[in-house]
One Martini backbone bead per residue (centre of mass of N, CA, C, O) as a GRO file, in nm:
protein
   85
    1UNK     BB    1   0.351   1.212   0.400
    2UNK     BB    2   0.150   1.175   0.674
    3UNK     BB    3  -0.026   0.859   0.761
    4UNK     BB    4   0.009   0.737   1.059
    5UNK     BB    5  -0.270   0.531   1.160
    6UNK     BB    6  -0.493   0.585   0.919
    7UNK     BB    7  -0.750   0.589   0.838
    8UNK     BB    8  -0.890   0.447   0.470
    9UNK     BB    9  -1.115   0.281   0.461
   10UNK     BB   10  -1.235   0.232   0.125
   11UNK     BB   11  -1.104   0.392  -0.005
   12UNK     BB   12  -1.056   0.589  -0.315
   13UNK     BB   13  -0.690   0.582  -0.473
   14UNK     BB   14  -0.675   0.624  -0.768
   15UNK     BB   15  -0.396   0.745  -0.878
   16UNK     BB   16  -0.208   0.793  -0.626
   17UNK     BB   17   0.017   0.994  -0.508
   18UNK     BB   18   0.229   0.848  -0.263
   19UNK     BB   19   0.539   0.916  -0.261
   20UNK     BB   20   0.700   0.856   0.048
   21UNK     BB   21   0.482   0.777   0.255
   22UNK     BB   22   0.372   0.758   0.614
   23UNK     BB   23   0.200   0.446   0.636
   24UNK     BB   24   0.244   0.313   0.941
   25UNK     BB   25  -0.046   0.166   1.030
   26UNK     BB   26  -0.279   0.141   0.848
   27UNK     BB   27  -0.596   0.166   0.731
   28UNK     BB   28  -0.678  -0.033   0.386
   29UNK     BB   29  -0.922  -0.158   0.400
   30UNK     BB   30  -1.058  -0.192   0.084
   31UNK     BB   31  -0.906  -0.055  -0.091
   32UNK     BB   32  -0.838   0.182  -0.374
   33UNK     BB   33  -0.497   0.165  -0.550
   34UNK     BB   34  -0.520   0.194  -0.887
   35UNK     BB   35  -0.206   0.294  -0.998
   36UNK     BB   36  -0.046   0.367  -0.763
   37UNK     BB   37   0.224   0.581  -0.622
   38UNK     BB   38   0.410   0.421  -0.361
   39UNK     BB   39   0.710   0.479  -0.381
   40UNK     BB   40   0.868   0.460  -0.086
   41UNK     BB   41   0.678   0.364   0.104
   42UNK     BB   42   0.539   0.349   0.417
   43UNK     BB   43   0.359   0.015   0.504
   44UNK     BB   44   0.431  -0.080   0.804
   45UNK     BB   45   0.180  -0.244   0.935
   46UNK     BB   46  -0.021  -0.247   0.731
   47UNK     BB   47  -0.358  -0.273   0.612
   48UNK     BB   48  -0.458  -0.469   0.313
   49UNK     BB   49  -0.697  -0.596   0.338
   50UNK     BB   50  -0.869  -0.666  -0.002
   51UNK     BB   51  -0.717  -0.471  -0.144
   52UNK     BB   52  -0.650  -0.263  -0.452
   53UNK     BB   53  -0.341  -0.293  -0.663
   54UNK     BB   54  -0.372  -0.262  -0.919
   55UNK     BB   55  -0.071  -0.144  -1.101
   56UNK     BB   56   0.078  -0.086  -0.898
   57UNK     BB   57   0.364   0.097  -0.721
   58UNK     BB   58   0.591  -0.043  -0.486
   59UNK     BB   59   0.877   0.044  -0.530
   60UNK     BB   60   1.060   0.035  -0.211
   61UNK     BB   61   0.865  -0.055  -0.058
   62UNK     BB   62   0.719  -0.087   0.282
   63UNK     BB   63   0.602  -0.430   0.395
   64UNK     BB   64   0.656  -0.484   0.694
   65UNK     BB   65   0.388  -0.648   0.861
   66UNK     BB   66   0.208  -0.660   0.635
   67UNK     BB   67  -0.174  -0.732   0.573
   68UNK     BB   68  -0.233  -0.892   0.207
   69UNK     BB   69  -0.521  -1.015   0.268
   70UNK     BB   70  -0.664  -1.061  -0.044
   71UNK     BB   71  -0.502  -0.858  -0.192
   72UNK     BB   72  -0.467  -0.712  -0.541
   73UNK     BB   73  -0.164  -0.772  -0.725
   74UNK     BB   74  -0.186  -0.720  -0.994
   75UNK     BB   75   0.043  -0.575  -1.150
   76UNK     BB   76   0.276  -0.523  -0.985
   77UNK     BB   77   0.527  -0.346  -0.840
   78UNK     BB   78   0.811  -0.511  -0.630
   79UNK     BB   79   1.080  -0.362  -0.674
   80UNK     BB   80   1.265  -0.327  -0.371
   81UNK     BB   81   1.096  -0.447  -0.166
   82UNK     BB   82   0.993  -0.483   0.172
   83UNK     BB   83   0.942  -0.826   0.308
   84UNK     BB   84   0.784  -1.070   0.462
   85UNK     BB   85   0.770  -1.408   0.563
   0.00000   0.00000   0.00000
């Protein structure tokens, strides 16, 4: 799935099959992502600003330059998944 530069902010993608989605640049400020499968999604670059990641799977995921100020990453797994310093 193609969504790279897609605005989503405030989207409610609860429960969202995203894997392997390309999300690069995307603005996800405010979203809810809750239970969300991520894997292997590219995030790069994506704003998730605030946004809700409760229990998402993120396995594999590209979140290099992505920026996840405010974010809630409780329970999230991020085994694999590839971000910056």
């Amino acid at each position: 799935m193609d969504l790279e530069g897609e605005c989503l902010a405030g989207a409610d993608l609860t429960g969202a099959v995203l894997e392997s989605a390309h999300l690069a640049g995307a603005d996800l400020k405010g979203a809810r992502l809750v239970k969300a499968v991520l894997r292997e999604a590219d995030l790069s670059n994506a704003d998730l600003t605030g946004a809700v990641l409760r229990d998402a799977c993120l396995c594999g995921a590209d979140l290099w330059g992505a920026n996840l100020a405010g974010a809630d990453l409780r329970g999230v797994c991020l085994e694999g998944a590839l971000v910056s310093p």
